[in-house]
TORDREN-637220 format. One record per residue: x, y, z of N, C-alpha, C, O, CB in turn; residue in three letters. Coordinates in pm, whole numbers, padded with zeros to 5 digits, always signed. Glycine has a CB too. Layout:
<rs>
XYZXYZXYZXYZXYZala;...
</rs>
This chain:
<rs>
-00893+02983+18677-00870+02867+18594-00757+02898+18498-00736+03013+18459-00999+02827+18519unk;-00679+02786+18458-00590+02818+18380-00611+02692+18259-00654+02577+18262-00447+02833+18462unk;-00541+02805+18126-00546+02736+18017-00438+02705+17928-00382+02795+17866-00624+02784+17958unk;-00393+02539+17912-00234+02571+17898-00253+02528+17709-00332+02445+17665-00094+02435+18029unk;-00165+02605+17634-00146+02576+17518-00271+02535+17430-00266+02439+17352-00055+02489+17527unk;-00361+02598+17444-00498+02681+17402-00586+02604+17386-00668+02585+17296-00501+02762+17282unk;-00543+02506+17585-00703+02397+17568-00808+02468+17566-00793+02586+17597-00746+02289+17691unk;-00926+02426+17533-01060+02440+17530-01142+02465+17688-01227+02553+17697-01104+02309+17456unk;-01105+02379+17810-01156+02342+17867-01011+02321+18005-00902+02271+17975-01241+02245+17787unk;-01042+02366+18138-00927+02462+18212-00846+02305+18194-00880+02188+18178-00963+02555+18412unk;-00720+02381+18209-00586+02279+18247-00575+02254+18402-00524+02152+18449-00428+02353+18198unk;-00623+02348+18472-00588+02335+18592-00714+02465+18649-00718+02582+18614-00405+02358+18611unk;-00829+02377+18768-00921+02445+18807-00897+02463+18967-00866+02376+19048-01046+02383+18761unk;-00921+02600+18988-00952+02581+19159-01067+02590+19239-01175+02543+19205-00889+02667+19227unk;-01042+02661+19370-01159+02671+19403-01241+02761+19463-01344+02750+19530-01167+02603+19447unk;-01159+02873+19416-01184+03018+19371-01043+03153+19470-00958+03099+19542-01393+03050+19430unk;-01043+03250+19461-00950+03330+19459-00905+03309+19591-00784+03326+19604-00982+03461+19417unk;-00977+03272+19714-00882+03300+19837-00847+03165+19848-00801+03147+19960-00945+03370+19982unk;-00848+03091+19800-00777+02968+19790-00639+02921+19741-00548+02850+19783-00842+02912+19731unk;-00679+03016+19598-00588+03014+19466-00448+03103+19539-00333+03071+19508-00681+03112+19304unk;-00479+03222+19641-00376+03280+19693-00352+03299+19833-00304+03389+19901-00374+03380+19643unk;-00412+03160+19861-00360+03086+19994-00394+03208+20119-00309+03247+20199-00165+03042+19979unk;-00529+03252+20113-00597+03275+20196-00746+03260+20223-00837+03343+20234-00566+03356+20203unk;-00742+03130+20230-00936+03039+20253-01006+03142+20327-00942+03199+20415-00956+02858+20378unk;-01103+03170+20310-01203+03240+20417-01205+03297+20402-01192+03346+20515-01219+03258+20518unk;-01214+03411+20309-01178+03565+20291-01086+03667+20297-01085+03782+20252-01221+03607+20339unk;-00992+03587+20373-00818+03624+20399-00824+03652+20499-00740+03735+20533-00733+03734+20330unk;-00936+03596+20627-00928+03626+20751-00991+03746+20811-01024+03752+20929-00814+03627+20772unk;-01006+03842+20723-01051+03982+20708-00894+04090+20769-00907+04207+20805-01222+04002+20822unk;-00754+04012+20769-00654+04090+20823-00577+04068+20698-00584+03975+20617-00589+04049+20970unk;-00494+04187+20700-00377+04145+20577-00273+04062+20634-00246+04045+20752-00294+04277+20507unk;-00208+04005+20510-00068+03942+20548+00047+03936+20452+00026+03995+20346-00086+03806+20583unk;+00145+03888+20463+00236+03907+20392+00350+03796+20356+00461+03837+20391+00275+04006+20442unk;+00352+03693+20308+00524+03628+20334+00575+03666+20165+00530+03744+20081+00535+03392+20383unk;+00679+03578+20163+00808+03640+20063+00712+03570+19863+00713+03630+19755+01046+03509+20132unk;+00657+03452+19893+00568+03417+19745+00364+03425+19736+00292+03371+19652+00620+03221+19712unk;+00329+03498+19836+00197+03513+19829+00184+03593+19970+00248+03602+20075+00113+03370+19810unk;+00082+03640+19921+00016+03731+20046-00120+03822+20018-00169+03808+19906+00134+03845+20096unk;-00181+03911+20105-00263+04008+20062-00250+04074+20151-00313+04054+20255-00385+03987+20028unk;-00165+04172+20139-00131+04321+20200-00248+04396+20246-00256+04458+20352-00060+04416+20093unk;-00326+04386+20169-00481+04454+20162-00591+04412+20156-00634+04376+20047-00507+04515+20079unk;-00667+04403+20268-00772+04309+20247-00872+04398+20329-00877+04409+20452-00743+04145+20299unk;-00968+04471+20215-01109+04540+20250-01234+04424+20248-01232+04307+20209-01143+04669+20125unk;-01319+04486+20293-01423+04447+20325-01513+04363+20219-01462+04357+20107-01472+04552+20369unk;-01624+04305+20232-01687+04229+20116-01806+04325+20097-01925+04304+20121-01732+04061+20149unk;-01740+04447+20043-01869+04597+19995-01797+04604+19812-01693+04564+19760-01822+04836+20136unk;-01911+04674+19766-01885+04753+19696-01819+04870+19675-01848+04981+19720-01946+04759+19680unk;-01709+04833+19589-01596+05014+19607-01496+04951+19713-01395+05016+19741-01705+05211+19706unk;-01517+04840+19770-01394+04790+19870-01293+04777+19809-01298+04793+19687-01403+04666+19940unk;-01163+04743+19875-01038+04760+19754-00955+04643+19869-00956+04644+19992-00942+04975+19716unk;-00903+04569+19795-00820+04451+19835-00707+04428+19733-00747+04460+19621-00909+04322+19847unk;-00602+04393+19732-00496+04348+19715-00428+04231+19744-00402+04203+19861-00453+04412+19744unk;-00396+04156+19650-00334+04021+19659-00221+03963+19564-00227+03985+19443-00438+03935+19647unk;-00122+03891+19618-00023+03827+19447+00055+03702+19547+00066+03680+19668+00153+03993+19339unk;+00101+03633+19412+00122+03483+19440+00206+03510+19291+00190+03560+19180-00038+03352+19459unk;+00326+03424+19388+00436+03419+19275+00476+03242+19291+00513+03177+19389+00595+03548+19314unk;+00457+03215+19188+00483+03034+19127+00617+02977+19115+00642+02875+19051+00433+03009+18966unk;+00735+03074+19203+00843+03000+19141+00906+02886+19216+01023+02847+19220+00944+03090+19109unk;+00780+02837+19287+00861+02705+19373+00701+02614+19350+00654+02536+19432+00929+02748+19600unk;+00659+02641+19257+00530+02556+19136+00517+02633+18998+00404+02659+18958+00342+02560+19207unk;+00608+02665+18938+00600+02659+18800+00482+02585+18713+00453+02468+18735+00716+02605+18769unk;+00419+02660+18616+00303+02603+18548+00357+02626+18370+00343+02725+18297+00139+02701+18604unk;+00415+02508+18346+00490+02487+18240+00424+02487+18117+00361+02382+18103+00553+02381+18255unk;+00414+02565+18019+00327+02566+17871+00456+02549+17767+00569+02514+17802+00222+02740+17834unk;+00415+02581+17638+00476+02557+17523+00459+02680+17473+00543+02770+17471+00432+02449+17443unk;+00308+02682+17418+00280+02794+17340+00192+02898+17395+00219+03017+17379+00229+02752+17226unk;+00084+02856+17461+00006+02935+17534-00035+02926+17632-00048+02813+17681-00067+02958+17499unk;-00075+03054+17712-00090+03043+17856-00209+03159+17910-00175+03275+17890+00067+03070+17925unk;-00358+03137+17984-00435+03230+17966-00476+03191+18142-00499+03078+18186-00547+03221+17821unk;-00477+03309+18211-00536+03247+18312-00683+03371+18360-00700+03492+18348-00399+03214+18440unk;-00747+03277+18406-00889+03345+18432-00967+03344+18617-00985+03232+18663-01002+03243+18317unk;-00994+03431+18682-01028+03454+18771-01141+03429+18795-01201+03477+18699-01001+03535+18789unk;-01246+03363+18890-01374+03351+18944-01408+03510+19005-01341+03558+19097-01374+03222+19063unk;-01524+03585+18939-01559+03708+19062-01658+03672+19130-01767+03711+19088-01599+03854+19016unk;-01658+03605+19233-01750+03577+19338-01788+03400+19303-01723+03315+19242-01897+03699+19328unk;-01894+03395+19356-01947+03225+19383-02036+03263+19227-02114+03357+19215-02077+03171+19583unk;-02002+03171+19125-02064+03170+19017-02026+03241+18925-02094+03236+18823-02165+03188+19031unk;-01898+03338+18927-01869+03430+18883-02003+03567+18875-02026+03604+18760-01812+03373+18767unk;-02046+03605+18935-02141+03681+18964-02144+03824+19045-02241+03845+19117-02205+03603+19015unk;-02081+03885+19039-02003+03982+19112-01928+04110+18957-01841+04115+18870-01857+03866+19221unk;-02019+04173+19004-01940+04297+18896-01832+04387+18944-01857+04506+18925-02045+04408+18846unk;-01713+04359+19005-01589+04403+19101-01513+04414+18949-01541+04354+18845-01513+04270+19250unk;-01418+04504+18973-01326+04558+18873-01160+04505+18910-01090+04578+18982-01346+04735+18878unk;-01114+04396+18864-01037+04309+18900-00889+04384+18764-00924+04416+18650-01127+04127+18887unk;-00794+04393+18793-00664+04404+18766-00552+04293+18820-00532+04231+18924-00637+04528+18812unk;-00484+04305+18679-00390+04204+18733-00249+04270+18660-00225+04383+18616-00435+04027+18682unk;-00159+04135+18671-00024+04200+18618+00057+04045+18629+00050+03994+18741+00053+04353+18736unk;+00122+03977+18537+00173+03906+18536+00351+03884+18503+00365+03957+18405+00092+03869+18488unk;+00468+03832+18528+00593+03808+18511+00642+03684+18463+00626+03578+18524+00644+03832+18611unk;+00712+03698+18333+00728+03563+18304+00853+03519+18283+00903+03536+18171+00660+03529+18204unk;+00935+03448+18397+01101+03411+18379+01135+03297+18254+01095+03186+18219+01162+03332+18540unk;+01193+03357+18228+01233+03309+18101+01403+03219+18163+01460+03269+18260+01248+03469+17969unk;+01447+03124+18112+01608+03055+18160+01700+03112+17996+01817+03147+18011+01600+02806+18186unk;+01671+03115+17928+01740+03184+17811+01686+03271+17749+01565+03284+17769+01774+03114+17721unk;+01758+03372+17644+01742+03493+17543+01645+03440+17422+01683+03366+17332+01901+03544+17478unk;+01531+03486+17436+01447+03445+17283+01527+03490+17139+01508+03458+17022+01283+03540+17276unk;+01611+03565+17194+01628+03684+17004+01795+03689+17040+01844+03681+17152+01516+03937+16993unk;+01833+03697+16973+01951+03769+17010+01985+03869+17049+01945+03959+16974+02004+03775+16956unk;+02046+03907+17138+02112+04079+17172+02064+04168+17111+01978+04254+17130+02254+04115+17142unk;+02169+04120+16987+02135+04226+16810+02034+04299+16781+02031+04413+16736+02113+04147+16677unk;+01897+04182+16826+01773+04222+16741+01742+04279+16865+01681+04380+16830+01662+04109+16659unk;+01744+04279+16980+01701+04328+17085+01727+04491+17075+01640+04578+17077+01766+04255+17198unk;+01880+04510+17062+01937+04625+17054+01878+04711+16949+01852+04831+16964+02068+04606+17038unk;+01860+04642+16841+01803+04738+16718+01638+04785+16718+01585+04870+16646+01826+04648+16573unk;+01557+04672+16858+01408+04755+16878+01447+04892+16968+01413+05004+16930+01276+04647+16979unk;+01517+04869+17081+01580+04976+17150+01610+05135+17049+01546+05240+17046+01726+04900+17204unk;+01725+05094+16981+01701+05164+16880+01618+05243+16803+01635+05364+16791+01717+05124+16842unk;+01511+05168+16740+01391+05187+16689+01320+05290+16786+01278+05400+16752+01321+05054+16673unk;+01312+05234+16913+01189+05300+16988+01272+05457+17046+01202+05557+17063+01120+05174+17145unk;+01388+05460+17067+01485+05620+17109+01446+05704+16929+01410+05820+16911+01748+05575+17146unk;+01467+05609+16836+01422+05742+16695+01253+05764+16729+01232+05873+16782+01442+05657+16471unk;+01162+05701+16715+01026+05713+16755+00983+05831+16824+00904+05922+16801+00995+05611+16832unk;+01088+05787+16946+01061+05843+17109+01127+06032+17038+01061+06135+17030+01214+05721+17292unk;+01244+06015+17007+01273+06138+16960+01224+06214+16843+01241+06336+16855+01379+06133+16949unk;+01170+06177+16737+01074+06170+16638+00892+06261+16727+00817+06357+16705+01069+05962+16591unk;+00906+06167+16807+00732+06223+16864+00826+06350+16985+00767+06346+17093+00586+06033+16989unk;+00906+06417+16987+00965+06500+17054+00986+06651+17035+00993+06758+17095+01054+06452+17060unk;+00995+06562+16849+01039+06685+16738+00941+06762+16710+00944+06869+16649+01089+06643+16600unk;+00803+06678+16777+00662+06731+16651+00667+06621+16554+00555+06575+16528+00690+06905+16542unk;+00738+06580+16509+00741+06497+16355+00650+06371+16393+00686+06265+16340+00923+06438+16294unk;+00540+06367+16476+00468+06267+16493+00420+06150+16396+00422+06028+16416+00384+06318+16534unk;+00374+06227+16279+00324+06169+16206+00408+06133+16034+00351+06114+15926+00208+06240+16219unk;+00535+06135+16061+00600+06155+15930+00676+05980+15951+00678+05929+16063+00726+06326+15920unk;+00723+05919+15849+00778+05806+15856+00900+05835+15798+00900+05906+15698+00706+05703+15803unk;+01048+05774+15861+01179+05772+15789+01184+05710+15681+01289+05705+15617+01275+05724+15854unk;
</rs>
């Protein structure tokens, strides 16, 4: 389910994960692959099984403002104690900050980075 700009109640519901990444039925029980969704990996319906899946939106974009939360079904009812990971990418069409300020966290994080190098872990400039 997804939640756009911090409704209460989903913006957009499905009808659960092999659907959501365009493989109904369990994914067939074979992997597959094309260029915006697939599941490379598709184990068994055990415990400790390990499956793999991703779906990339850039030919359905899901357009927010301010916020954006999305939430997974584990099993029928959500009922399923499986250890689910994710990882998300978010294209941006312009620069939030300028260069400048960009350059000067860069900055920041090489003194840090060299700072926790020195030993000087715990000292502030």
């Amino acid at each position: 389910m997804f939640f756009i700009d911090g409704a209460k109640d989903p913006s957009i519901a499905g009808t659960g994960s092999e659907d959501y990444f365009l493989g109904a039925w369990g994914f067939g029980g074979e992997p597959f692959s094309y260029q915006l969704y697939g599941a490379p990996v598709v184990g068994k319906e055990l415990a400790g099984s390990r499956s793999s899946v991703y779906r990339f939106h850039l030919a359905q974009p899901i357009p927010f403002t301010k916020s954006f939360k999305a939430t997974i079904e584990h099993g029928n009812a959500n009922d399923r104690s499986d250890n689910f990971y994710s990882v998300a990418y978010w294209y941006q069409a312009e620069a939030s900050c300028s260069f400048s300020t960009a350059a000067a966290g860069r900055a920041k994080i090489a003194d840090n980075t060299a700072r926790w190098r020195s030993g000087k872990r715990n000292t502030r400039p």
